[in-house]
N, C-alpha and C positions, 0 to 999 in steps of 0.2 A: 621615440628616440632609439637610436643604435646603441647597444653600449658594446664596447668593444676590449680585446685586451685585457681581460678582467681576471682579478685574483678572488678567491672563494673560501672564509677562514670559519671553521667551525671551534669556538672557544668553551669547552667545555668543564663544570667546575669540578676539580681536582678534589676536591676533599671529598666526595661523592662515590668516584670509581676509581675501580683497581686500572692501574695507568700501563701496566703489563696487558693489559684484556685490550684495547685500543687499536683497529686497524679497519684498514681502508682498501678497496684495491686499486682504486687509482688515485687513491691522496696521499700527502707524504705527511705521517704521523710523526708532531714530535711530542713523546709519550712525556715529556720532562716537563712538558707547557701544558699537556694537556688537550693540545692542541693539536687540527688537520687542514690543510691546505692544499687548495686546488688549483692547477694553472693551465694555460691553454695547451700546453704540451700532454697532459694528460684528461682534458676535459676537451674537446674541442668546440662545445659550445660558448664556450667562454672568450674563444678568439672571437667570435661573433654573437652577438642575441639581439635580433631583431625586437622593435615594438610588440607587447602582447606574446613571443614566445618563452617557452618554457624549460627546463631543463632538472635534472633528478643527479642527486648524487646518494650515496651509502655510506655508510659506516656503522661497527660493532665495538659495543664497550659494555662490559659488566660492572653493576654495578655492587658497593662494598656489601658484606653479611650482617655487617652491623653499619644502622643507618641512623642518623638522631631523629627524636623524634618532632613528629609532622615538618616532615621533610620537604623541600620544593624543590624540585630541576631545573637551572635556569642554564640555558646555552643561550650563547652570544656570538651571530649570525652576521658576519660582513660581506658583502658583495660589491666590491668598487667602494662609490661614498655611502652607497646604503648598509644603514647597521640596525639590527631589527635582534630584539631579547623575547626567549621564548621560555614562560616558565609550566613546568604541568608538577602539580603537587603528587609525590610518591605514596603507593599502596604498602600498608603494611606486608607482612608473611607472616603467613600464620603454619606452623608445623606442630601436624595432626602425627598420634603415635599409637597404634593400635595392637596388642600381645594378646597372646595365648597362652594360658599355664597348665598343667593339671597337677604341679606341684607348689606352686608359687602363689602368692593373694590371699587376701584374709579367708574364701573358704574351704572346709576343706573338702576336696574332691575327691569320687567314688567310683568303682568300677572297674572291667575289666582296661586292663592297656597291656598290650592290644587292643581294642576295641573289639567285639565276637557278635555278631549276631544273634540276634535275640536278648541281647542283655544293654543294661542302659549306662553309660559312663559321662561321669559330668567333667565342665572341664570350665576356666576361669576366661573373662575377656575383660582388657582394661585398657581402656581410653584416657589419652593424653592431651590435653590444647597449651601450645607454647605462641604465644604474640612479640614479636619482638619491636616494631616501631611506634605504631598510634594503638591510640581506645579504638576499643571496636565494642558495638551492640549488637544485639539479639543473636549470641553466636551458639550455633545449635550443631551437634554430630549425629549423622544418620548412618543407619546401616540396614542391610535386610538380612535377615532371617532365611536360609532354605527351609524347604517343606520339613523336610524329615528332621528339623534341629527345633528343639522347645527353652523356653526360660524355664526357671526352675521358680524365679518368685524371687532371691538373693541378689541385693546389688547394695553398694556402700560409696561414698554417704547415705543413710538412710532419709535422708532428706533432698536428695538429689530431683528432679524434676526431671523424670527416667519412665517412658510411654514406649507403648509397644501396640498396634493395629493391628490384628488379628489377620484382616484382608489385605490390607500390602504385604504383611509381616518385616513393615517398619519398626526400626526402632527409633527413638528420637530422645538424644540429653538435652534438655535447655540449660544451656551454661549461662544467660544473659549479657550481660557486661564482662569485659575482660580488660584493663587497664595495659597500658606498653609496658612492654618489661616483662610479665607480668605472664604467672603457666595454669591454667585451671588446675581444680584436685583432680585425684585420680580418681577414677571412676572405675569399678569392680562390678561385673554382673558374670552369675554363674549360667551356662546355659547345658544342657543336656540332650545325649544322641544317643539312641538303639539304634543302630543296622540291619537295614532288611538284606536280604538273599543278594540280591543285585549287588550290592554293595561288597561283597567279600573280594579280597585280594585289593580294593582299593583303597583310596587315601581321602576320602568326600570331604571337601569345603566346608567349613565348619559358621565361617560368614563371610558376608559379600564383601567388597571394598566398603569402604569406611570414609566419608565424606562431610567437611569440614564448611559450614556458612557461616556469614556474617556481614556486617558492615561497616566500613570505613569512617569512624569517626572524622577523622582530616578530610580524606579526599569526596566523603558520601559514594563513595564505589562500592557493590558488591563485591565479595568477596566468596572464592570457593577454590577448595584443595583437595585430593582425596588419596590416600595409601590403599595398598592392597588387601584381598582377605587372607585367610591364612585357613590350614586345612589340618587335617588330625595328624600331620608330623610335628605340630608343635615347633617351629622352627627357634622361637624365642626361650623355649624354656631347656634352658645345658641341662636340665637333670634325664634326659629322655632322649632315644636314640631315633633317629627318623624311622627306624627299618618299626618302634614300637607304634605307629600310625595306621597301619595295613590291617583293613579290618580281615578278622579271621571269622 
């Protein structure tokens, strides 16, 4: 069959997205319904769609920061007389928070800052996990190590499940289970750097980016997020000035 003429209404559910984030570029959004509609003046397959052809339309909408939890997406898809419901259950967010101290955290830290060559200064890293919509398991933070940076052996909780691989110079938290809502402890480990030669006048990485797993309770989706590493300016800790990062 031909269908011909045809109007194209994409019904999406408003309590879900920010209804400002909504747009199209050849639909006519109305942001108040929630809704997008397409008609043969701006689709032109729609004036015509043979048997077995096919046709693509687009649109962008963000969805809210707070979402409830084990969320589903249901859009409600018209096409002429056919009307087709399409639901796909939503992924939690997980935000990963990873600092640098060498004044701040339960230890307390030693050495020159500057940092000088030949000499060894410790400095603090503290990992955060925030879960905001579903349970999620087996949720683990990775990070590596550079060559030239060591653990010192100090990390809190002392019961934490806190592993460290010589030969990746992985390091790995098992946090386990994390409920919605719901923010891991904070995690403390001290780590420590001498400077060799090479290294004078600059600012060396202190760790890699910082990488966030797990699994989606609701949806059984994998799950992964990662922040940046941070280097010996110490960007999070106000009590220190970046110019005291340069190793001397």
């Amino acid at each position: 069959d031909v269908l011909e003429n045809l109007f194209l209404v994409v019904q999406l559910e408003k309590s879900l997205f920010e209804l400002d984030s909504i747009r199209s570029d050849n639909g006519q959004v109305q942001k108040e319904a929630a809704s997008i509609i397409w008609d043969q003046t701006n689709l032109s397959f729609l004036k015509f769609l043979p048997s077995l052809e096919e046709g693509k339309v687009e649109f962008w909408a963000k969805l809210k920061n707070e979402l409830p939890k084990n969320a589903s997406l249901r859009t409600k898809v018209s096409l002429g007389l056919a009307k087709q419901e399409f639901v796909n259950k939503i992924n939690t967010q997980l935000a990963l928070s990873q600092k640098g101290y060498f004044n701040q955290g339960p230890f307390q830290n030693s050495g020159p800052l500057p940092p000088r060559v030949g000499e060894t200064t410790t400095y603090t890293v503290s990992w955060r996990v925030q879960n905001f919509s579903n349970d999620v398991r087996n949720l683990k933070v990775k990070a590596n190590l550079p060559s030239y940076i060591s653990l010192t052996g100090k990390f809190e909780p002392g019961d934490a499940r806190f592993t460290f691989d010589p030969l990746s110079r992985e390091i790995v938290w098992e946090v386990g289970d994390l409920p919605s809502g719901a923010s891991s402890p904070d995690l403390f480990f001290q780590i420590s750097f001498n400077p060799g030669q090479n290294q004078r006048g600059q600012t060396p990485e202190l760790i890699s980016q910082a990488r966030v797993v797990a699994q989606d309770v609701w949806t059984n989706q994998d799950l992964q997020s990662s922040v940046p590493g941070f280097n010996t300016t110490l960007p999070d800790d106000g009590s220190i000035s970046s110019g005291m990062g340069i190793v001397q």
